[in-house]
C-alpha positions, -999 to 999 in steps of 0.1 A, spaced: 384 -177 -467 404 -152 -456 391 -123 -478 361 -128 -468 369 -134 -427 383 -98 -430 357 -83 -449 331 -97 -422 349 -80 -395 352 -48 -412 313 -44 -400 319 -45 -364 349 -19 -373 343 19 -365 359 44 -379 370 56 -346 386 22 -339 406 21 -376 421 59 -370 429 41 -338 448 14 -355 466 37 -379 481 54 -355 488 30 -332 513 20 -365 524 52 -368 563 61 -365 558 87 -341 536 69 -318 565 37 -315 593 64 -319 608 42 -347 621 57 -379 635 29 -396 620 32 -430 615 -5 -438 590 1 -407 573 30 -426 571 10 -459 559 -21 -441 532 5 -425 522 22 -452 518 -12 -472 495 -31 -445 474 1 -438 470 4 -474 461 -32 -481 435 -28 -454 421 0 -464 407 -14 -489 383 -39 -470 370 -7 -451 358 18 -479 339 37 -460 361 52 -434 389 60 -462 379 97 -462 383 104 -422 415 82 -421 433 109 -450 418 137 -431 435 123 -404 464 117 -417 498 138 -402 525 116 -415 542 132 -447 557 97 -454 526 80 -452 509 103 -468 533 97 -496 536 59 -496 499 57 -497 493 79 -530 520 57 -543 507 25 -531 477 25 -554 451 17 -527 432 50 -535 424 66 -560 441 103 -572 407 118 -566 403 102 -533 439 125 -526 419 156 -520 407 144 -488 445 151 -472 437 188 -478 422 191 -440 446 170 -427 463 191 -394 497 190 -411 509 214 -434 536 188 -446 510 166 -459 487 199 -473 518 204 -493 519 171 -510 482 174 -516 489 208 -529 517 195 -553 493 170 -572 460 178 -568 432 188 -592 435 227 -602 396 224 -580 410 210 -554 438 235 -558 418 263 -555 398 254 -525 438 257 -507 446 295 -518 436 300 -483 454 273 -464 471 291 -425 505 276 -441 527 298 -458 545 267 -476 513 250 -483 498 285 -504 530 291 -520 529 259 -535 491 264 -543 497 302 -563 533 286 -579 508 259 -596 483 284 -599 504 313 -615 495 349 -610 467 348 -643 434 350 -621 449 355 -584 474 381 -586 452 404 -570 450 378 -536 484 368 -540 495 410 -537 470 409 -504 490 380 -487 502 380 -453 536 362 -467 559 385 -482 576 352 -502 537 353 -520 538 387 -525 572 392 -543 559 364 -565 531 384 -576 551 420 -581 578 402 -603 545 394 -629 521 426 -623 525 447 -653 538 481 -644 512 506 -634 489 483 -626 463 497 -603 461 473 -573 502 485 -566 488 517 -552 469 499 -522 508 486 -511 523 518 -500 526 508 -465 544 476 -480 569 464 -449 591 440 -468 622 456 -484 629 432 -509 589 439 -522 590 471 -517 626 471 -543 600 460 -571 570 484 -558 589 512 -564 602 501 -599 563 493 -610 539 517 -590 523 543 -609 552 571 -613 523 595 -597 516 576 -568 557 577 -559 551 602 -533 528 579 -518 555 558 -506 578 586 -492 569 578 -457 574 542 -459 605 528 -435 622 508 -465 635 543 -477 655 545 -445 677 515 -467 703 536 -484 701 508 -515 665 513 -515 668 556 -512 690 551 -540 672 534 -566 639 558 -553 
């Protein structure tokens, strides 16, 4: 039968050859963006996935396409465990997704994800209980400010932000930083903001 045909020929199939075929049906590679396309995609890749098990966790690795990404979560030909695979994929559109609904283990494997968006979502799921400490440390000032608007005032860890560069961070450092470590921060540029200066 047919069920079986394909399940014969999924032994001669690499896993080189199916990440071939998946993108050969991508969107981007066709330039098509007509979304009964992307559905129809999503649908067949899916369907077939299922006859080739074993190269399921290099072709979510692989995957770039946020829509597919999507469809296929929603298609019910993998399993929400299986999801955590996406984390390495090379976009940060799909990272996000996977950030969005993955397990809190899976979640915290991501706190260090290159992709501002991608580790926002990760410390908004998160919360500041447990990672405030890394979330003050971060590179984005979005992450940062998301931390100071929780951190109890005079908590220790403020101090190491006097050189903080972002004004609107620097706003809440100032109204939270130990009142004795104050002059600490007279040298820092954000005073040159007469709002700032004046709330100082």
């Amino acid at each position: 039968d047919r069920v079986s045909d394909l399940s014969n020929f999924s032994n001669g199939f690499s896993e080189k050859e199916f990440l071939i075929l998946v993108d050969s049906m991508s969107s981007e590679s066709l330039s098509i963006e007509d979304y009964s396309w992307r559905w129809y995609r999503s649908d067949i890749i899916g369907r077939t996935m299922a006859f080739f098990p074993e190269h399921l966790e290099g072709v979510l690795s692989a995957c770039t396409d946020p829509y597919f990404a999507r469809s296929l979560m929603r298609s019910g030909a993998i399993r929400l465990d299986q999801i955590k695979h996406m984390r390495n994929s090379p976009s940060k559109q799909v990272r996000k997704i996977v950030a969005e609904i993955c397990s809190l283990e899976t979640l915290t494997d991501m706190v260090n994800d290159k992709a501002v968006q991608v580790r926002k979502t990760v410390f908004a799921r998160l919360g500041p209980v447990g990672y405030i400490d890394m979330m003050l440390k971060d590179r984005s000032a979005d992450i940062r400010y998301m931390a100071l608007e929780f951190a109890p005032k005079g908590y220790d860890k403020l101090s190491e932000m006097t050189g903080e560069i972002s004004s609107k961070v620097f706003r809440i450092l100032i109204e939270k930083i130990k009142r004795e470590d104050l002059p600490l921060l007279l040298s820092n540029r954000n005073l040159k903001n007469k709002y700032i200066s004046d709330a100082f």
